[in-house]
C-alpha positions as CSV (number, residue, x, y, z in Angstrom):
1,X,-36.3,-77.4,-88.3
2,X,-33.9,-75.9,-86.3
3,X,-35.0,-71.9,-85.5
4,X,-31.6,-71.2,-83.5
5,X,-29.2,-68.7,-85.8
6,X,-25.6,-69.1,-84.9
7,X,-23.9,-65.6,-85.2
8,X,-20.4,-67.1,-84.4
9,X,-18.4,-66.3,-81.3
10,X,-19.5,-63.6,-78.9
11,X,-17.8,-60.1,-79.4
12,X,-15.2,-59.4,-76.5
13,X,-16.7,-57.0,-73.7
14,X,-13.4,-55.4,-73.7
15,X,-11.4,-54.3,-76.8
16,X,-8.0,-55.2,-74.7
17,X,-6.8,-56.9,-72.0
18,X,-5.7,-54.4,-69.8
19,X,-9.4,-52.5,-70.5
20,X,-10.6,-55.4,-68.5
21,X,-7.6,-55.3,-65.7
22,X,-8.2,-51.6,-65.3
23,X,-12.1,-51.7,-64.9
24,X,-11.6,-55.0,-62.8
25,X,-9.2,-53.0,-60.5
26,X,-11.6,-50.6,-60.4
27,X,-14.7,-52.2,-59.6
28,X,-12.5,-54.2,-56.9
29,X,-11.4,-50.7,-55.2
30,X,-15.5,-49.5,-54.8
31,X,-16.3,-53.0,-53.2
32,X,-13.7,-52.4,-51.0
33,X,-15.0,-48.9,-49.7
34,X,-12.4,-47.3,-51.3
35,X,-14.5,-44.7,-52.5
36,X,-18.1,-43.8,-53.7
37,X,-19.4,-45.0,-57.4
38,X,-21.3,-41.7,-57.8
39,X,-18.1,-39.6,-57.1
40,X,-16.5,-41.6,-59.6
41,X,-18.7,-41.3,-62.0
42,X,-18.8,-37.3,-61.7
43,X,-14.9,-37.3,-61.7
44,X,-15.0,-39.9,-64.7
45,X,-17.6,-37.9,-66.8
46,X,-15.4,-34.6,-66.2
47,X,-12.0,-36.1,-67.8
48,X,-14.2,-37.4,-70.8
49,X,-15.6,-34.2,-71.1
50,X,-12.0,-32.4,-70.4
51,X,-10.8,-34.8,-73.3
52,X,-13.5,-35.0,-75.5
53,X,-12.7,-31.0,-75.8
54,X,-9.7,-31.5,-77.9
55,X,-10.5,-33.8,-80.0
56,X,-13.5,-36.6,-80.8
57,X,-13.4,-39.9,-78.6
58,X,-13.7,-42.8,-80.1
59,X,-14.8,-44.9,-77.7
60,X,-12.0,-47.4,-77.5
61,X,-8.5,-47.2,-75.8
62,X,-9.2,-42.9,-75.6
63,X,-12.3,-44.0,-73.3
64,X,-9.6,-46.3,-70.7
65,X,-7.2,-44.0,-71.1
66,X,-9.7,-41.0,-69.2
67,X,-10.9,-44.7,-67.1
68,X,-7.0,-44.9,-66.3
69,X,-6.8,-41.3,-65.6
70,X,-9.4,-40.9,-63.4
71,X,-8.5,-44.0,-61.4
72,X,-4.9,-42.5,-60.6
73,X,-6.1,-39.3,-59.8
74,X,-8.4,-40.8,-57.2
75,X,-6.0,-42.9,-55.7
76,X,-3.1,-39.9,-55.7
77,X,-5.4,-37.8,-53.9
78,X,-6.1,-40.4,-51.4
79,X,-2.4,-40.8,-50.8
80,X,-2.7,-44.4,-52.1
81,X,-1.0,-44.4,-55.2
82,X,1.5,-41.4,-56.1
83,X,2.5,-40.5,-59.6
84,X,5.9,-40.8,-59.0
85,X,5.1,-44.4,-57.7
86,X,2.6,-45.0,-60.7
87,X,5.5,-43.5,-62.9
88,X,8.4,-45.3,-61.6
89,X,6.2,-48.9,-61.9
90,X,5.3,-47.9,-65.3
91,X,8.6,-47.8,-66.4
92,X,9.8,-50.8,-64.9
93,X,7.5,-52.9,-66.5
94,X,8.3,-51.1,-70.0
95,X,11.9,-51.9,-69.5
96,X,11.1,-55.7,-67.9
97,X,9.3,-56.1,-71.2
98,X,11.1,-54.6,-73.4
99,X,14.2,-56.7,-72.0
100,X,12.4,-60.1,-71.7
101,X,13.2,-62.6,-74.9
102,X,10.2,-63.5,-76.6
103,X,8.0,-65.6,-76.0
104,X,9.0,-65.8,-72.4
105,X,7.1,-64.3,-69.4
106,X,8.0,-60.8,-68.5
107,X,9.0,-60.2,-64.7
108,X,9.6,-57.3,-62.8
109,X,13.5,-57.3,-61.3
């Protein structure tokens, strides 16, 4: 008798794809010396906190958003990423994809 239980396919670590890009990014950017895990941990738990104020987290894209957050705020004050910069990139790829016929792969011009 077989005492193995199949439970199906594993659950996803991450929720969405760009969860995994931005703690990939992330993770990449320490390894690199880019800054200290333990100062981004403090800067990380004090945006959770900060937006955990107005209104309950729930763990899912709210949690990458303040992940998100914290990473450009590091970077800006390090010069390395501006929010103008961040901002104008943003919106580029909004319009790229928002332009891009479906089904085909979305470039920036």
């Amino acid at each position: 008798m077989n005492d193995c239980i199949s439970y199906g396919a594993p659950e996803p670590v991450f929720a969405q794809p760009w969860h995994a890009q931005v703690f990939a990014v992330t993770v990449a950017l320490n390894e690199a010396g880019r800054f200290e895990w333990a100062d981004w941990a403090a800067r990380f738990s004090a945006i959770l906190k900060r937006n955990g104020l107005a209104r309950e987290l729930d763990g899912g894209d709210d949690y990458f958003h303040a992940w998100l957050e914290t990473l450009e705020t590091l970077l800006a004050e390090q010069g390395a990423a501006m929010p103008k910069d961040v901002q104008d990139v943003h919106q580029a790829w909004e319009e790229a994809y928002l332009t891009t016929p479906h089904g085909q792969p979305v470039h920036l011009g």
